[in-house]
Structures are given as structure tokens and as C-alpha cells.
Short mmCIF file of the C-alpha atoms (twelve columns), coordinates in Angstrom:
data_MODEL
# 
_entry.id   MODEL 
# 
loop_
_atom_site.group_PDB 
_atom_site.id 
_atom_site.type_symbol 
_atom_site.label_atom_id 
_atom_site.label_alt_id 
_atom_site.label_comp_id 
_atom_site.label_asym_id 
_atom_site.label_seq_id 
_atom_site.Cartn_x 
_atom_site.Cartn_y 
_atom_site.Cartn_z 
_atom_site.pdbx_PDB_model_num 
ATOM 1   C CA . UNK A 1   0.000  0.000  0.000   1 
ATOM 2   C CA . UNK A 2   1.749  3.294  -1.256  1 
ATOM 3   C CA . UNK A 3   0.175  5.190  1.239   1 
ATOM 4   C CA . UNK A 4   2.049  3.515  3.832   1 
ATOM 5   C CA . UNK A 5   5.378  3.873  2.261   1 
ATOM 6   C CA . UNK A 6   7.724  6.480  3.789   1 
ATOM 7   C CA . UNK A 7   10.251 8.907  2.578   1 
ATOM 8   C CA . UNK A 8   12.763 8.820  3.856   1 
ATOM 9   C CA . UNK A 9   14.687 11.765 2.115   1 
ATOM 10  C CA . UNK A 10  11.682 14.335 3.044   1 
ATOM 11  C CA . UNK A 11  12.793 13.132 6.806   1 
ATOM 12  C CA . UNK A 12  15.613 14.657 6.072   1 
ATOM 13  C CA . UNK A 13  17.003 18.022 6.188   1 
ATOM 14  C CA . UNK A 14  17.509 19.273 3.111   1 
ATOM 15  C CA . UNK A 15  20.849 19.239 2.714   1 
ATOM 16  C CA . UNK A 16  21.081 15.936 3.131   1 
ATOM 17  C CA . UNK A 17  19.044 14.915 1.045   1 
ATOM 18  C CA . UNK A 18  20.961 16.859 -1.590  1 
ATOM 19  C CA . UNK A 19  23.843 15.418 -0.680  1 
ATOM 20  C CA . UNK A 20  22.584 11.447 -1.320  1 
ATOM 21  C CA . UNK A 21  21.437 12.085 -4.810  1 
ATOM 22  C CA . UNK A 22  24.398 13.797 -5.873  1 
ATOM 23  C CA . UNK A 23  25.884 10.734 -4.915  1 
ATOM 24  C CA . UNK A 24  24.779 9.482  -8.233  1 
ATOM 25  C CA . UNK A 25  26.748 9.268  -11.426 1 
ATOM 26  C CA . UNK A 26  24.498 8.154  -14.310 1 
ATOM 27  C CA . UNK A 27  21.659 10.188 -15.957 1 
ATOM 28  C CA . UNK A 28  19.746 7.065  -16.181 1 
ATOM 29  C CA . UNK A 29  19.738 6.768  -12.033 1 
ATOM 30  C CA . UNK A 30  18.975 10.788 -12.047 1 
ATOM 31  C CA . UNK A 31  15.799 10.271 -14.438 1 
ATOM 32  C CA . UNK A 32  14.692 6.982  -12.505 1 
ATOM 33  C CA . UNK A 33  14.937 9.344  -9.016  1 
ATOM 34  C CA . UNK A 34  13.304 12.309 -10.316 1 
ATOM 35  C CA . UNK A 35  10.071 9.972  -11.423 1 
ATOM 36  C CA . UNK A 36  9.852  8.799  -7.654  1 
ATOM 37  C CA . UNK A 37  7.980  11.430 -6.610  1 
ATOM 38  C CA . UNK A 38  7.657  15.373 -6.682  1 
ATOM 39  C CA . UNK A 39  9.670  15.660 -3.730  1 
ATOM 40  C CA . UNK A 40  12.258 13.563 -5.552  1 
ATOM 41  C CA . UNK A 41  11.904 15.329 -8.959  1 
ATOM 42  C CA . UNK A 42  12.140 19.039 -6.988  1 
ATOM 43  C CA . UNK A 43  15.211 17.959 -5.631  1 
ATOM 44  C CA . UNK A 44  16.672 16.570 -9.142  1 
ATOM 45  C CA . UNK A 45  15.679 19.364 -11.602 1 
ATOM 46  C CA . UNK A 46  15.714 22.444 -8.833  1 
ATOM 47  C CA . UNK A 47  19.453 21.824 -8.006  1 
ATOM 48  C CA . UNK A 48  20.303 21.273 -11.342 1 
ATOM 49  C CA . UNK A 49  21.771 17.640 -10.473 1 
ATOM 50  C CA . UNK A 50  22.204 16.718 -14.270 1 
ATOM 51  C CA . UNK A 51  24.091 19.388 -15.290 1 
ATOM 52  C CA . UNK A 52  26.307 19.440 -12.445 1 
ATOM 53  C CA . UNK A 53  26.799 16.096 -13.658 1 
ATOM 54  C CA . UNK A 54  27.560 16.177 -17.034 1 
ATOM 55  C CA . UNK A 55  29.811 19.197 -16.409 1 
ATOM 56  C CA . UNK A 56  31.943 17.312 -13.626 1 
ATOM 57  C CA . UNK A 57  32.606 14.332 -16.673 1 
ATOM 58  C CA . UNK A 58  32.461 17.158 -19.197 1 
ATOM 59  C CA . UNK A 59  34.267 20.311 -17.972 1 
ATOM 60  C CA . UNK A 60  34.191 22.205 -21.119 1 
ATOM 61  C CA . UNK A 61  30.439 22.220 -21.178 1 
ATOM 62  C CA . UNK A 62  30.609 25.012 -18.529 1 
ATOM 63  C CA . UNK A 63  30.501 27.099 -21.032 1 
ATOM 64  C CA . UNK A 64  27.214 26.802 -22.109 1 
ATOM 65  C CA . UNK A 65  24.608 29.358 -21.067 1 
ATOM 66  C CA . UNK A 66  21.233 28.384 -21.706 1 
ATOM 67  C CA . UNK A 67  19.251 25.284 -23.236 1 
ATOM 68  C CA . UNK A 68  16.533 26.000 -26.188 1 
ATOM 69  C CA . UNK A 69  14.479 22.733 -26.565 1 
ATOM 70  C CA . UNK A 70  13.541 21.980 -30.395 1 
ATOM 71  C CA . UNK A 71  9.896  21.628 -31.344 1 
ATOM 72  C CA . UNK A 72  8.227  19.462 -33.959 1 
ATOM 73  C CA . UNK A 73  4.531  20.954 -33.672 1 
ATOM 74  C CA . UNK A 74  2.714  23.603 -32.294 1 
ATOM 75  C CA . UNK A 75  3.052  23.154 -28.912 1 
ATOM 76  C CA . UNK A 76  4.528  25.568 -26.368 1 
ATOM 77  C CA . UNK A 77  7.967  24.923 -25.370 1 
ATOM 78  C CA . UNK A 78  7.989  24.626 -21.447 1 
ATOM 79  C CA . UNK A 79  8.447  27.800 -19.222 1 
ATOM 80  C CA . UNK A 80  10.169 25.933 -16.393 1 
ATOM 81  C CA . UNK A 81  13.960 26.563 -17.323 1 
ATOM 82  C CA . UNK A 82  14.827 23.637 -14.300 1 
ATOM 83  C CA . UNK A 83  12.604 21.257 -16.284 1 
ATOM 84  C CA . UNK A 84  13.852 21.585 -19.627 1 
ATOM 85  C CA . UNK A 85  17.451 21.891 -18.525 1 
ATOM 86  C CA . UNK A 86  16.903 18.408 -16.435 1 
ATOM 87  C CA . UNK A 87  15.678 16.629 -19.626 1 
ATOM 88  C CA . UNK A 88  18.569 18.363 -21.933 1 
ATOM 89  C CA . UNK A 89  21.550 17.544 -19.735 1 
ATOM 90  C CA . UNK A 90  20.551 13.785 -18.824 1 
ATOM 91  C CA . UNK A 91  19.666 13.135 -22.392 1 
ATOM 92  C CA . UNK A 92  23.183 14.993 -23.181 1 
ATOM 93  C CA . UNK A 93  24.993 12.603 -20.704 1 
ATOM 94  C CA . UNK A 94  23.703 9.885  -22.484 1 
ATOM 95  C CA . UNK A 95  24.925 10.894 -25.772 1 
ATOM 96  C CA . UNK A 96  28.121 11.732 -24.743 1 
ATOM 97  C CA . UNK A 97  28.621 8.354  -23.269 1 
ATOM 98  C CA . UNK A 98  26.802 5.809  -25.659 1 
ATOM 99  C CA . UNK A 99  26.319 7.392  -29.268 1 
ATOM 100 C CA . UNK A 100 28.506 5.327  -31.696 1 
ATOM 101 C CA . UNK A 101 31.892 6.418  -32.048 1 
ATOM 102 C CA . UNK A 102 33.141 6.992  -35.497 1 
ATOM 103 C CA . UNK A 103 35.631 9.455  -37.512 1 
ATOM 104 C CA . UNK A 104 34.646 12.700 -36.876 1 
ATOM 105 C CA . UNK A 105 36.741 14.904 -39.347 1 
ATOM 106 C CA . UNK A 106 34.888 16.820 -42.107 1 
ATOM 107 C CA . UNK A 107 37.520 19.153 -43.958 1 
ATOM 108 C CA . UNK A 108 40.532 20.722 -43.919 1 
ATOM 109 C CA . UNK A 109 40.137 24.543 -42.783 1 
ATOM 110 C CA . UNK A 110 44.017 25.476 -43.009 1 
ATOM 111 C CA . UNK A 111 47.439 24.430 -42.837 1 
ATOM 112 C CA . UNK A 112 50.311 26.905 -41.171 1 
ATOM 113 C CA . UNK A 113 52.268 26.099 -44.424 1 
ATOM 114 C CA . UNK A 114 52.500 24.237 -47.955 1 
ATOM 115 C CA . UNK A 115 55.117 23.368 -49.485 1 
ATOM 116 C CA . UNK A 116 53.966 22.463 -53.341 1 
ATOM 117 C CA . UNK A 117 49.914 23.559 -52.953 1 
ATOM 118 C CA . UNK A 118 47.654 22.155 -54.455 1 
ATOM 119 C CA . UNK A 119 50.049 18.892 -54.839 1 
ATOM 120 C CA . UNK A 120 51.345 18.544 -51.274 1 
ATOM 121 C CA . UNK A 121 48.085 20.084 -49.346 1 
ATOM 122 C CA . UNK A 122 46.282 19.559 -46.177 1 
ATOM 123 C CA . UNK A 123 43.793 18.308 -48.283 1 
ATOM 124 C CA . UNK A 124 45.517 14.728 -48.959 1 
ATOM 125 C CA . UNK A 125 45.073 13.868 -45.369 1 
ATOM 126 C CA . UNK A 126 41.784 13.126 -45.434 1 
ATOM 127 C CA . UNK A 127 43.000 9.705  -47.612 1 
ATOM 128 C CA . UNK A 128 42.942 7.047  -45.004 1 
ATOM 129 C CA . UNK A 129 46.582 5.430  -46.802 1 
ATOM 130 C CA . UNK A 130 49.713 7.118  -48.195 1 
ATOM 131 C CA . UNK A 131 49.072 6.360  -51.853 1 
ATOM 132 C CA . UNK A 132 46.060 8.026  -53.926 1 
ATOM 133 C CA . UNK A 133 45.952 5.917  -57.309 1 
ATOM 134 C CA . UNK A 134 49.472 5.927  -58.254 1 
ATOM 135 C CA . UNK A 135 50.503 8.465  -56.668 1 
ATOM 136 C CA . UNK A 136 51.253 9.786  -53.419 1 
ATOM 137 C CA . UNK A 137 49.518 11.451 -50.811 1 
ATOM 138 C CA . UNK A 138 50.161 13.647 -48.057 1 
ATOM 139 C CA . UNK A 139 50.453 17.101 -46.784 1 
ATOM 140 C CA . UNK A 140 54.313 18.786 -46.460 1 
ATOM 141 C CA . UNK A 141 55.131 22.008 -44.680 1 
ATOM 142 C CA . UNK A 142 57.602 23.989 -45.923 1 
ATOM 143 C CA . UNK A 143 61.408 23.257 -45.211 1 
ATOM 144 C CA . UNK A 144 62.644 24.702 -42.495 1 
ATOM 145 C CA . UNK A 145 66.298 25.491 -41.235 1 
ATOM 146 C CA . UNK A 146 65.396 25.321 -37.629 1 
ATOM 147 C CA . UNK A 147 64.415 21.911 -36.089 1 
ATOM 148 C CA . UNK A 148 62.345 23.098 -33.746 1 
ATOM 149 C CA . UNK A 149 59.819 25.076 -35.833 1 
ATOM 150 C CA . UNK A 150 56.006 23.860 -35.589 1 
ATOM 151 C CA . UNK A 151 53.469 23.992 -38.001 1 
ATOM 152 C CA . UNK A 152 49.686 23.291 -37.297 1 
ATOM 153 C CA . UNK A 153 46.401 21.924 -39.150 1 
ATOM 154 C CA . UNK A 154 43.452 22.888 -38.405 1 
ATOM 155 C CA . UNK A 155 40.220 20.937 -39.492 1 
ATOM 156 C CA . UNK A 156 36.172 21.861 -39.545 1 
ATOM 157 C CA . UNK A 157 34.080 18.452 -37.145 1 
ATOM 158 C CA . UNK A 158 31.312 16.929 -38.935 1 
ATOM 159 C CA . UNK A 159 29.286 18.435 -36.018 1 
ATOM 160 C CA . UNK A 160 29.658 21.427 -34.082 1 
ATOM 161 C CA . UNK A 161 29.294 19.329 -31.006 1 
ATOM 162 C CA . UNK A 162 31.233 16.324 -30.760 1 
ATOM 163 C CA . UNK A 163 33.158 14.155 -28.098 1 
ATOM 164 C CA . UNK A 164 36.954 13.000 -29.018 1 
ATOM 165 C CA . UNK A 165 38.365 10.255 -27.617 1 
ATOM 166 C CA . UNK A 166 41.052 9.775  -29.448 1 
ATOM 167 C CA . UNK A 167 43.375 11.554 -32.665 1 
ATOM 168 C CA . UNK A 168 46.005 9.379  -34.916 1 
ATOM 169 C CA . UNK A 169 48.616 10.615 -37.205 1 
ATOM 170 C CA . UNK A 170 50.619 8.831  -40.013 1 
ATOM 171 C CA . UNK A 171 53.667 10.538 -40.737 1 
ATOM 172 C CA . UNK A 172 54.920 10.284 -44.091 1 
ATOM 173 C CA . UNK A 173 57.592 8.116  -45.355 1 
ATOM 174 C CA . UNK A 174 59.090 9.129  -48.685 1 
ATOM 175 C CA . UNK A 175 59.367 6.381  -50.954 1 
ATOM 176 C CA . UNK A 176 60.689 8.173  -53.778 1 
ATOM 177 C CA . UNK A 177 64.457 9.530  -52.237 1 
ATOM 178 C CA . UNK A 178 66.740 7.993  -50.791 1 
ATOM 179 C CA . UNK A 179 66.527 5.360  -47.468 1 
ATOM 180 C CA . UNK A 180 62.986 6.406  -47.163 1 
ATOM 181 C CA . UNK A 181 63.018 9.099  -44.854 1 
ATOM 182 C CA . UNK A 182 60.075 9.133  -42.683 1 
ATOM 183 C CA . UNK A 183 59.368 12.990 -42.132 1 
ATOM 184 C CA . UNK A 184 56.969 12.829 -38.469 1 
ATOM 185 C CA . UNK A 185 57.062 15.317 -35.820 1 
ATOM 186 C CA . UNK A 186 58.883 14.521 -32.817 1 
ATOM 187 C CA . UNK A 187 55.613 15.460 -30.427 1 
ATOM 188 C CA . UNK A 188 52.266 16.521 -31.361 1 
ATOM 189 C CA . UNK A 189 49.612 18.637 -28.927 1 
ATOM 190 C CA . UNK A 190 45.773 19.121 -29.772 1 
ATOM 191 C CA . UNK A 191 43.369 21.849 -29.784 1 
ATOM 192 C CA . UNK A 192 39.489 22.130 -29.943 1 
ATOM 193 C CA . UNK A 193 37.291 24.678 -30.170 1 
ATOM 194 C CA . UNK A 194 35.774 27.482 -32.118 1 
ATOM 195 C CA . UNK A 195 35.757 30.452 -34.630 1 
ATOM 196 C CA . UNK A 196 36.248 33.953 -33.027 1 
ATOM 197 C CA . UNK A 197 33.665 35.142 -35.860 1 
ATOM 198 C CA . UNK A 198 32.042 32.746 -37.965 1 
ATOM 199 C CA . UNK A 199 32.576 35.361 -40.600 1 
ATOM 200 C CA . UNK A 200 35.502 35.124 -40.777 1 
ATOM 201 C CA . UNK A 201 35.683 31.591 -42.133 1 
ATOM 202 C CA . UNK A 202 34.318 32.260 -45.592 1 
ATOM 203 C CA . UNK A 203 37.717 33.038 -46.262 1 
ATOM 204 C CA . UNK A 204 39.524 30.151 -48.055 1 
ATOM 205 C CA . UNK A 205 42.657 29.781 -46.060 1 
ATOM 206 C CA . UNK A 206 43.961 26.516 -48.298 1 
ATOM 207 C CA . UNK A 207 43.801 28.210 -51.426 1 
ATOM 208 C CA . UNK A 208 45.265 31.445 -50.083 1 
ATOM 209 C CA . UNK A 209 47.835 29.876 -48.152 1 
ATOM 210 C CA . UNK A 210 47.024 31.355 -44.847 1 
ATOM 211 C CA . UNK A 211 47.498 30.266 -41.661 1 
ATOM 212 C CA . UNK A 212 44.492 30.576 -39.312 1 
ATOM 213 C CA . UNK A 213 45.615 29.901 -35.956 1 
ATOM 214 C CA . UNK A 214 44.486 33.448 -34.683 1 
ATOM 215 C CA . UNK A 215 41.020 32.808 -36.189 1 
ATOM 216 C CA . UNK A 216 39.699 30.543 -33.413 1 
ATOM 217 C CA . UNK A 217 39.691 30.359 -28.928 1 
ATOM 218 C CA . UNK A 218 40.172 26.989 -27.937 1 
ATOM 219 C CA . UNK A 219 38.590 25.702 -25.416 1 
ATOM 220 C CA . UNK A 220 40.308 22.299 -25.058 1 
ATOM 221 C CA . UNK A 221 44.498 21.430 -24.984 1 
ATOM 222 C CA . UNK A 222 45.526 18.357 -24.711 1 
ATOM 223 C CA . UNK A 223 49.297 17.179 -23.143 1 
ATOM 224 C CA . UNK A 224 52.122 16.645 -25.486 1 
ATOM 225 C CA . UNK A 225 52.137 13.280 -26.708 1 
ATOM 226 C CA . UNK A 226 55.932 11.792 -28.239 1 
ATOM 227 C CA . UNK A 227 55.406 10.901 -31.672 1 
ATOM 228 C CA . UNK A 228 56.691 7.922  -33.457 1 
ATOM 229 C CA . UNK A 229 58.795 8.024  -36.732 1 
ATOM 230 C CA . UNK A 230 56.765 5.587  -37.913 1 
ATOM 231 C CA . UNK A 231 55.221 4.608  -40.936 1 
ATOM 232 C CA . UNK A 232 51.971 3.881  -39.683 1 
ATOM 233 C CA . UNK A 233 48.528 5.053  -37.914 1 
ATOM 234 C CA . UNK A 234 49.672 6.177  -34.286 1 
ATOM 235 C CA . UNK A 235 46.683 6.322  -31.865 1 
ATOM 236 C CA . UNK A 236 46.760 9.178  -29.676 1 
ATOM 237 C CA . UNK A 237 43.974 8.021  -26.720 1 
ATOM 238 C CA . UNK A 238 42.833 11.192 -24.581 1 
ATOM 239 C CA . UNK A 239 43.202 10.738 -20.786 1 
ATOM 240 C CA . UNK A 240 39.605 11.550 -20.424 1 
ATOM 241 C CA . UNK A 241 37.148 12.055 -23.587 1 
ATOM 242 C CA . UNK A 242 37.088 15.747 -24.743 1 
ATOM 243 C CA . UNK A 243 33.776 17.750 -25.870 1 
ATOM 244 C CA . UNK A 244 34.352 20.122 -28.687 1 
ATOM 245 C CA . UNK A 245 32.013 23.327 -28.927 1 
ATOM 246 C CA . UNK A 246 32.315 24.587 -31.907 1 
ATOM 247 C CA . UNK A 247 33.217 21.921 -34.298 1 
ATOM 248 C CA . UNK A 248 37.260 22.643 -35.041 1 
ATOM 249 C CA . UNK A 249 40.757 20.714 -34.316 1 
ATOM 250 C CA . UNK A 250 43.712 21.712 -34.473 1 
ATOM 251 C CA . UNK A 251 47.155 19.335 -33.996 1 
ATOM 252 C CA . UNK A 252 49.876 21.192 -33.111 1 
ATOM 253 C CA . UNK A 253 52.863 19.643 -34.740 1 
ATOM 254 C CA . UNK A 254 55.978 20.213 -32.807 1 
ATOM 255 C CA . UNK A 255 59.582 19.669 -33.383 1 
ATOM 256 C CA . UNK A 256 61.223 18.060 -36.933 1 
ATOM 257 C CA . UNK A 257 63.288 14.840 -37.089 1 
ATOM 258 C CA . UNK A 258 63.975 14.575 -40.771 1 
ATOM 259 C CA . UNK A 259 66.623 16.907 -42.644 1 
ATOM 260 C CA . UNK A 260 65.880 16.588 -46.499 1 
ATOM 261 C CA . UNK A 261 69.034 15.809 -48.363 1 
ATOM 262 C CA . UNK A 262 68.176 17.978 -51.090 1 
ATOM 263 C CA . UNK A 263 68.032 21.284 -49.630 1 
ATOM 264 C CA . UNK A 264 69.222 20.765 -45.975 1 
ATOM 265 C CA . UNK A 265 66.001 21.753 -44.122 1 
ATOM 266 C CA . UNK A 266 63.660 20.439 -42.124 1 
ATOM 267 C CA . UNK A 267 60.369 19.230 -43.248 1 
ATOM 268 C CA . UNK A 268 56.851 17.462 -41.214 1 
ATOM 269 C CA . UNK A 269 54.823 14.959 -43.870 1 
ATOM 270 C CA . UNK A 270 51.103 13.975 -42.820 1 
ATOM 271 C CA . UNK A 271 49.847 10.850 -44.833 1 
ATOM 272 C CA . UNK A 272 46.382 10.637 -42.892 1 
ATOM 273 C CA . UNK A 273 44.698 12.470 -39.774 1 
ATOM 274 C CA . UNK A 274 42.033 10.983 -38.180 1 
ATOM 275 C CA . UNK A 275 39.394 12.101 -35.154 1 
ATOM 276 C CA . UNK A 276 37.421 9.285  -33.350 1 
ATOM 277 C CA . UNK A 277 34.632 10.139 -31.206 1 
ATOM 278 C CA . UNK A 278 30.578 11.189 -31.150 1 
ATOM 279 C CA . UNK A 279 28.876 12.986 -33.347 1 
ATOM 280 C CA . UNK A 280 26.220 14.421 -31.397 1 
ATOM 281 C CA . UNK A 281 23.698 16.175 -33.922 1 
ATOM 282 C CA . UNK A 282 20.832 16.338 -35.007 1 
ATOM 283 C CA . UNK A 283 19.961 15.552 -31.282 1 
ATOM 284 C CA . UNK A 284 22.300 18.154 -30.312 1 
ATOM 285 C CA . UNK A 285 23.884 20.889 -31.277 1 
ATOM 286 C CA . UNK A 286 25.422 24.870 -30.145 1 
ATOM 287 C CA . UNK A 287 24.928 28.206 -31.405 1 
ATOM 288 C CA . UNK A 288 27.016 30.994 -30.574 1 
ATOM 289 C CA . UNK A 289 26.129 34.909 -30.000 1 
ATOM 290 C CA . UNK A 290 28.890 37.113 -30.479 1 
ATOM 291 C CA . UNK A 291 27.142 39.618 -29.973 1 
ATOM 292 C CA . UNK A 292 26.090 38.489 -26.086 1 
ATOM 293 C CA . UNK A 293 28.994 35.990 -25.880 1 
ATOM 294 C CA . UNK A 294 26.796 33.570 -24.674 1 
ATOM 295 C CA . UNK A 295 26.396 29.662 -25.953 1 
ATOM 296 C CA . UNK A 296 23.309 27.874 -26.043 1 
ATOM 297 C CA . UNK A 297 22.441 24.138 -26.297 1 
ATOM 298 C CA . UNK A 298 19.642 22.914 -28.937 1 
ATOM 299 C CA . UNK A 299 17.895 19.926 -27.920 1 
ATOM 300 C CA . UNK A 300 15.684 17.723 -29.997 1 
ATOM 301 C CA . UNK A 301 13.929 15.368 -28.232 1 
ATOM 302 C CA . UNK A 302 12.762 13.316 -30.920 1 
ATOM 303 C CA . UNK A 303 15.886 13.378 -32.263 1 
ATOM 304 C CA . UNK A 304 17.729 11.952 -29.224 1 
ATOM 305 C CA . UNK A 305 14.741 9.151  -28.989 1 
ATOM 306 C CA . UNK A 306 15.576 8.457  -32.437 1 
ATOM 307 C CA . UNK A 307 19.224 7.825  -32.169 1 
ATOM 308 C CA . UNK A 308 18.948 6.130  -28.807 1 
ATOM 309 C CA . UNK A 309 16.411 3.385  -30.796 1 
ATOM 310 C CA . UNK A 310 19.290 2.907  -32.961 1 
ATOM 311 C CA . UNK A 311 22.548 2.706  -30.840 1 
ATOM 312 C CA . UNK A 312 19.629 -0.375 -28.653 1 
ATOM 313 C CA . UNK A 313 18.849 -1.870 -32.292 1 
ATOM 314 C CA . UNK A 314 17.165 -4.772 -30.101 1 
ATOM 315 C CA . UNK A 315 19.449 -4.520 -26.979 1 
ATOM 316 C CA . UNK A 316 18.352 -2.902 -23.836 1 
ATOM 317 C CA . UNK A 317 16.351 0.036  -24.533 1 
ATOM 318 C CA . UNK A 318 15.269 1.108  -21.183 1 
ATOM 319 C CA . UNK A 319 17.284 4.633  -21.556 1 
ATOM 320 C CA . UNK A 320 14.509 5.536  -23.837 1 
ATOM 321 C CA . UNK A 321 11.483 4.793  -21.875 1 
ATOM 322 C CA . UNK A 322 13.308 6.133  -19.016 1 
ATOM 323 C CA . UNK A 323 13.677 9.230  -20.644 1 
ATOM 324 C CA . UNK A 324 9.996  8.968  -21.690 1 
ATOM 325 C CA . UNK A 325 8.333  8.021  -18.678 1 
ATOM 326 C CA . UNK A 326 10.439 11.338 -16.980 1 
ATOM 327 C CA . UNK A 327 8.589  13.708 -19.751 1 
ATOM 328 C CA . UNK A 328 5.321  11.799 -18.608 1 
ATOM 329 C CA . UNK A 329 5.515  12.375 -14.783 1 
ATOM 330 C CA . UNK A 330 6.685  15.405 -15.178 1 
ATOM 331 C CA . UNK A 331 3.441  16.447 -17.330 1 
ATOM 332 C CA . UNK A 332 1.192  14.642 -14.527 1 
ATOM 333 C CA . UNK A 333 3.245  16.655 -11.426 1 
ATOM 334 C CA . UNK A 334 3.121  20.134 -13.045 1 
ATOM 335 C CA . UNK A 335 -0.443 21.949 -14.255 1 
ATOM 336 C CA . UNK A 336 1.501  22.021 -18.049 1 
ATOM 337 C CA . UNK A 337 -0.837 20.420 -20.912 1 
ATOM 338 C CA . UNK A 338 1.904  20.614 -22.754 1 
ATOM 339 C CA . UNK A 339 2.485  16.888 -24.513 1 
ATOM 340 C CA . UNK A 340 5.527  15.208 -25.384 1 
ATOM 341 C CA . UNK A 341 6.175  12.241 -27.646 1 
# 
């Protein structure tokens, strides 16, 4: 008999109380608590306990400012900010922890230099393998006769919210002179982020030949990892997965092992760059105001549904009606009509 039952966090003070369910570390336990009760789901969504969460895994998403839930129809987004932030960070969570992971990399954006462009451009490491047809493929910077200068390339995400849990490199060996000099980096160092003005992008920095480091604030560095000279895909794991806001990498190639014995200097040689992680849109995605400086998160609900159907595909799909049954109590504990699918 439910009426029977006691509560035994409203017998406690408050604090307390706040201090057991923050205890949790899964959206999926915050979403089954906050469809206890309303005394449950108060302390959940008026505390903020899913966005304190994904922030604590997530640091960079402190950044964001504000939540804007997507509609479908013609019904009234909800006024309660706690609400809609609850059901946008522990869906968020989710994604960040169990979308697919897959190569994230859309296009090149820039390279700090070229040495032959359009033959020897950032462009060619996109190519998964060192050869295109019969010929080769990779990206060169221009000689240098310092050792120690870096170059960078920077590349545009497939989504302008993604997590990265890993970047690999494969250095370049030249088959064509002599020993087959393999021309890596001796240590690499990653950046994410995004544009200072998304104006400013329309510019075509590959076919100018421009470097566009200055263009962008990132929000993520990695450590310096050593880099092999190694013909071959080196896997660069992250400590702890990265989110990127905004949609852009950059590796930050430092250091040059390989004198060429034409010219004397000092040249890096990409064959292939690769970025593994989650893709987090349609479900998901940021806009920026320069104006305000302010980020926002854009949530689609049906969206997130959609994908989490298909990363079950017959498995366990209680995440989704978990997620469901939250945007059903919470209809029957508020006076909203608003109705969710």
C-alpha cells in the first residue's frame, strides 16, 4: 500500500538529502529518481543535479549558457527553465557516453604552411593510406632550417558538437628519395574549439595559403604526446574524452626529425589524420552569439529518442522509456498540458 510507504529523504534536512542524490553518477539513475515522486523530482531538476553532472565528466560544457528545446509541432515549449534543462543535460549525458563512435573529421580549414599547394596540401590527409591511385599522398610544410619550428592543421568536425576520444597521425615516409626518410614530428599537442567570428571563415585559407591559428579560442588542450617516426597510424587516446564546442581541431605539430638531403632543411609529412569520437547532432547541437557571448544548447527530443532506438537496435532500450516516462511524470506533477512524444 503506497500510502504507507515512507520517505525517507523528506525526513531529512535538506541538505542531506541533496547530498545522497548527488551521490549518483548516471543520468539514467537521475531520471529513474526524479520519477519517484515530486519531492524527488524538486530535488533533481531544482538543483540542477544533471548538469552538475555532465559538467563534472564534461568540464568544457561550462561554457554553455542556456538550453533551447527543439519543437516538432505547435506546442509551447515549457516555461520551467529547471525542467527543460533536467531533460537536456541527462539526455546529453547519455549521448556523450553511448552514441557510436566513429571518424569525426569533415575538412581541412588550413594548414600553417604548404610546401607544393595544391600537390602537397592539407587536403591529402583526409585519404585514409599514403598512396592516392598511383601516386602519393600527403600534406608537407615547408622546409625549415630550424628543427624546432612547428606547423599546425586545423580541421572543420562533422558536427559542431562532438566528443573525441582519441586523434592518430601517419607521418609520411618518402618512398621516392633515398633510405625512405620518414618525415613525423617529434611530439604533437591538440586543440578544440571554435571560430572567433564565424565570418571570418568564408575566407579560403587553403587556397590562399594562410594560416588561421588566430582565427579561433580553444577551449580544449591536450598534453604533449611523443610521436613515433613511424610509418603507420599512431593512436593518440585522450586521458579523459574531450567535448568540442564549436566543431574545429587543431594538432599542433611540434619539433622536426627529418633533414631533407636535397636542400638541408627540415620538413613534417602527414599521410592521414584521423578524429574518433561522437557525433552528437541532429539531437544536439550549439549556437554561438557574439554579440552576447553567450552559448546555447539545442535539444531535440525526438531526435535523441531516435538515435537512442538505434545505438539499442534490439538490446536494452530502457534509456529511452526512461527518458519517456520522466517527460510523462513530469506532465502529470506540473499543471503544463503541454504533450511530449
Amino acid at each position: 500500500n503506497m500510502e504507507n510507504q515512507i520517505d525517507f529523504l523528506q525526513r531529512l534536512i535538506p541538505v542531506m538529502a541533496l547530498k545522497i542524490l548527488t551521490h549518483l553518477d548516471d543520468s539514467a539513475d537521475l531520471i529513474r529518481a526524479s520519477a519517484v515522486s515530486r519531492h524527488w523530482q524538486n530535488i533533481v531538476v531544482s538543483n540542477g543535479l544533471s548538469k552538475q553532472l555532465c559538467i563534472k565528466r564534461f568540464p568544457q560544457l561550462a561554457s554553455i549558457t542556456r538550453v533551447d528545446e527543439v519543437s516538432h509541432d505547435n506546442s509551447e515549449p515549457s516555461h520551467n527553465s529547471g525542467e527543460r534543462e533536467h531533460r537536456a543535460y541527462a539526455s546529453l549525458f547519455r549521448a556523450l557516453t553511448a552514441f557510436p563512435q566513429t571518424s569525426c573529421i569533415a575538412n581541412p580549414v588550413s594548414a600553417s604552411s604548404t610546401d607544393n599547394y595544391p600537390e602537397e596540401s592539407i587536403m591529402n590527409t583526409l585519404d585514409p593510406g599514403d598512396k592516392s591511385l598511383r601516386w602519393t599522398s600527403y600534406w608537407s610544410s615547408k622546409g625549415s632550417d630550424d628543427s624546432e619550428t612547428p606547423e599546425t592543421l586545423i580541421y572543420k568536425l562533422k558536427a559542431n558538437l562532438c566528443v573525441i576520444t582519441e586523434i592518430n597521425l601517419h607521418p609520411f615516409q618518402a618512398y621516392f628519395q633515398l633510405d625512405f626518410p620518414i618525415y613525423s614530428s617529434k611530439y604533437v599537442r591538440f586543440r578544440m574549439g571554435h571560430p572567433k567570428s564565424w565570418k571570418e571563415l568564408d575566407h579560403d585559407f587553403m587556397e590562399a595559403q594562410e594560416c588561421a591559428d588566430d582565427k579561433f579560442i580553444w577551449t580544449y588542450t591536450s598534453p604533449i604526446f611523443p610521436v613515433a617516426r613511424e610509418n603507420g597510424l599512431q593512436r593518440f587516446k585522450l586521458s579523459e574524452p574531450a567535448v568540442c564546442i564549436g566543431g574545429f581541431l587543431q594538432a599542433e605539430l611540434l619539433g622536426r626529425v627529418q633533414e631533407q638531403a636535397a636542400d638541408g632543411k627540415y620538413y613534417i609529412c602527414m599521410a592521414h589524420v584521423q578524429a574518433i569520437g561522437r557525433q552528437l547532432s541532429p539531437a544536439f547541437s550549439v549556437e554561438f552569439s557574439e554579440l552576447s557571448n553567450s552559448v546555447s544548447l539545442k535539444y531535440d527530443d525526438a531526435e535523441f529518442g531516435l538515435a537512442m532506438r538505434n545505438v539499442s537496435s534490439g538490446h536494452d532500450s530502457s534509456l529511452v522509456h526512461l527518458v519517456d516516462k520522466f517527460s510523462t511524470s513530469t506532465i502529470s506533477l506540473t499543471t503544463s498540458s503541454r504533450e511530449f512524444t
